[in-house]
N, C-alpha and C positions, 0 to 999 in steps of 0.2 A: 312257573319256569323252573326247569330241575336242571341244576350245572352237577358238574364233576366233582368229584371231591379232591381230586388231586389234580386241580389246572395246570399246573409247573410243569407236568409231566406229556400235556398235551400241545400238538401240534398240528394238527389239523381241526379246525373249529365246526361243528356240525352242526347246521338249525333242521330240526324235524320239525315239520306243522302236518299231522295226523289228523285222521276224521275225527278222535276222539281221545282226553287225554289218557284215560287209560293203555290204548293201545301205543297210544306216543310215549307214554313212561316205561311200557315192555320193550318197547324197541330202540330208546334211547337205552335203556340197563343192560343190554344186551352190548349194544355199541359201545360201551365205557368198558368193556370186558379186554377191548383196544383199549393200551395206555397210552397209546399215541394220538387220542381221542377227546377231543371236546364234543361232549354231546348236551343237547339245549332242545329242551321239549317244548314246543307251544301249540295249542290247537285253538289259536283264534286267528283268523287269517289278516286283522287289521294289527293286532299287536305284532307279528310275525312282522310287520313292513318296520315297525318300527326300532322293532331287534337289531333285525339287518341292516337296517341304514349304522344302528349305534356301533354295533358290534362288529359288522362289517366279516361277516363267516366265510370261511372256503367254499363251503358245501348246504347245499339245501335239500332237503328229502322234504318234498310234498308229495301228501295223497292227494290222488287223481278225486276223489270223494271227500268235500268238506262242508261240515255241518251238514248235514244229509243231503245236499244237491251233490247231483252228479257232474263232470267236467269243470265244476269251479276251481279246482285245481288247478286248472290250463290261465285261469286268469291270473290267481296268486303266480305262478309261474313268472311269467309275463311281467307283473311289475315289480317281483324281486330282482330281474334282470335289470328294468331300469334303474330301478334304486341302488343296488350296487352289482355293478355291471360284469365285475371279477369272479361272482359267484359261478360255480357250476353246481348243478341240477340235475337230482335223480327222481323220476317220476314214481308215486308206488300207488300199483294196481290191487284191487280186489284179484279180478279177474281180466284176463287178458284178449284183447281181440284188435285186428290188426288198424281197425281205423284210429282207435287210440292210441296204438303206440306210434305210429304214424304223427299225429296230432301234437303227441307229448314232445318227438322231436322236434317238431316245424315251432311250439312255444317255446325253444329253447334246452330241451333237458339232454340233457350229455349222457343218459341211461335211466332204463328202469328197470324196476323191479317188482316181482308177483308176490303177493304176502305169502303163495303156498308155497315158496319156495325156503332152505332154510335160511335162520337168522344168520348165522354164521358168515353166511355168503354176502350178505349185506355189507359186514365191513370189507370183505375184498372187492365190492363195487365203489365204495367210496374211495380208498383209495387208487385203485385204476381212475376213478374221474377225476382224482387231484392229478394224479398226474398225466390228465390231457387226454387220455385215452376214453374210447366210447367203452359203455357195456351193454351188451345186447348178448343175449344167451341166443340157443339154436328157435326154439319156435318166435320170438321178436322176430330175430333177426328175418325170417321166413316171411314174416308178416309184411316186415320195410322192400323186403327186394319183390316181391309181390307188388304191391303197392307201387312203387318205384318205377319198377316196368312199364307203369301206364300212365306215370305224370312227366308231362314234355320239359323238357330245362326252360328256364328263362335267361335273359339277359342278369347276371351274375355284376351287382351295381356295389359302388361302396357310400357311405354315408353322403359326399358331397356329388352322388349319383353320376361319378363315373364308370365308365367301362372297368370292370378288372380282368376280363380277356379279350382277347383278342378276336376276329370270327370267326378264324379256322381253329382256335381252342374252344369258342360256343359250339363249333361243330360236332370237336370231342365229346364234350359235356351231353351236347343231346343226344350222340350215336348211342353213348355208355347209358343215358335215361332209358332210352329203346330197349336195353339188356341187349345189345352186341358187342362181342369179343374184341380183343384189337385187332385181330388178321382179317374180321369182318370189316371193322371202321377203316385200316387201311386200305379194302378193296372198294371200299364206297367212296373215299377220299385220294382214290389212284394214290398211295404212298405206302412203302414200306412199316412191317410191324415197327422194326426198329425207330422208325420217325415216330409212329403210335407214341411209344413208349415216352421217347422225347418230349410229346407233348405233353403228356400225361405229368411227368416233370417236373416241368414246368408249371401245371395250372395248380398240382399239388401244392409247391412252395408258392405261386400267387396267394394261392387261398388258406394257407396255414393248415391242409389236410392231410392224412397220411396212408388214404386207403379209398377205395372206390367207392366203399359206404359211405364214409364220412363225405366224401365230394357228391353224391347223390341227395343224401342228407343237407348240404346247405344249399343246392341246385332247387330239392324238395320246397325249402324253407321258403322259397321267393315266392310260393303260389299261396301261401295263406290266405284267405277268404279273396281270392282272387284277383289278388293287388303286387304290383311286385314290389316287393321290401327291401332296403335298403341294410346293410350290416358290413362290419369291422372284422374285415378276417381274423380270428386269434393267432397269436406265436405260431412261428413253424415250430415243427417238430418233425424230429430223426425218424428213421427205422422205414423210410417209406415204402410200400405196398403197390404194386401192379397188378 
């Protein structure tokens, strides 16, 4: 495990679990280049649960590729959320193709990223994830609304598997799954854009989202291996997106 040399100085806690520790200590050195940066290398995926329960990180960079299996990443994923549930999550790919990054968000990750892309841009992924925001560059992002376009919404549950909309807001939710506009959903749902918008709104601040990705993206999340899943929306957050 490689920390900082100057922790005092850091404030945002980073745990990286890489396929290998070599490439985990270039990409943690890179990341300390930030002094607003705790960066913590591990590349064993059982010791990483144990970090995180102790240390309790802001941030997790898992590679999608650990110890030479591929997708094991989506597991580690997965039970660093249980273990401590504040974390966010940035997936890091070899190479990129849209069912994975798909996959990477539905276990959870709040962004990823492609190792060919540069380092530099790493740390302005990490901190857009601390602060709530998704990262998805242009070809992901291509990938998710592709994708997206052809997975139907679900019933949108919370932990004690209530409702968190309404059904003329599930209506919203599935027109916007379909990939149509609002002046489409309002001609399908005889109601004006302006009503659209209102809903839209509203299921936003429901669900702690702030854009149509992000509200697709946790609609996405409830079909994971076919089951519908239960989750705690996060914080709202300002700035919202129509």
């Amino acid at each position: 495990m490689i920390r900082s040399s100057e922790p005092s100085l850091a404030t945002i806690c980073v745990l990286l679990v890489d396929s290998t520790p070599l490439t985990g200590q270039l990409i943690a050195d890179a990341l300390r280049k930030d002094r607003g940066l705790l960066a913590i290398a591990n590349a064993d995926a059982d010791s990483a649960l144990v970090i995180a329960k102790t240390l309790k990180p802001d941030i997790a960079i898992v590679s999608e590729q650990l110890q030479g299996k591929a997708g094991s990443g989506f597991d580690l994923l997965r039970d660093l959320r249980v273990a401590v549930p504040s974390i966010r999550a940035v997936m890091l790919f070899d190479v990129l193709n849209g069912d994975s990054v798909v996959e990477a968000f539905r276990s959870g990750a709040r962004g990823v990223f492609c190792r060919q892309d540069p380092l530099k841009m790493l740390t302005r992924c990490v901190h857009k994830v601390h602060e709530g925001q998704l990262w998805v560059s242009g070809p992901e992002l291509q990938f998710l609304l592709e994708t997206l376009a052809h997975v139907p919404a679900t019933r949108l549950v919370d932990t004690q598997g209530m409702d968190l909309l309404s059904n003329r807001e599930q209506d919203v939710v599935r027109s916007l799954a379909e990939g149509h506009t609002n002046s489409e959903i309002g001609r399908q749902m005889n109601i004006s854009d302006n009503t659209v918008k209102n809903y839209l709104f509203r299921i936003f601040n429901k669900l702690g989202v702030s854009s149509r990705v992000e509200l697709l993206l946790y609609a996405a999340s409830q079909k994971a291996g076919g089951h519908l899943m239960k989750f705690e929306p996060p914080p709202s957050k300002g700035n919202t997106r129509f």
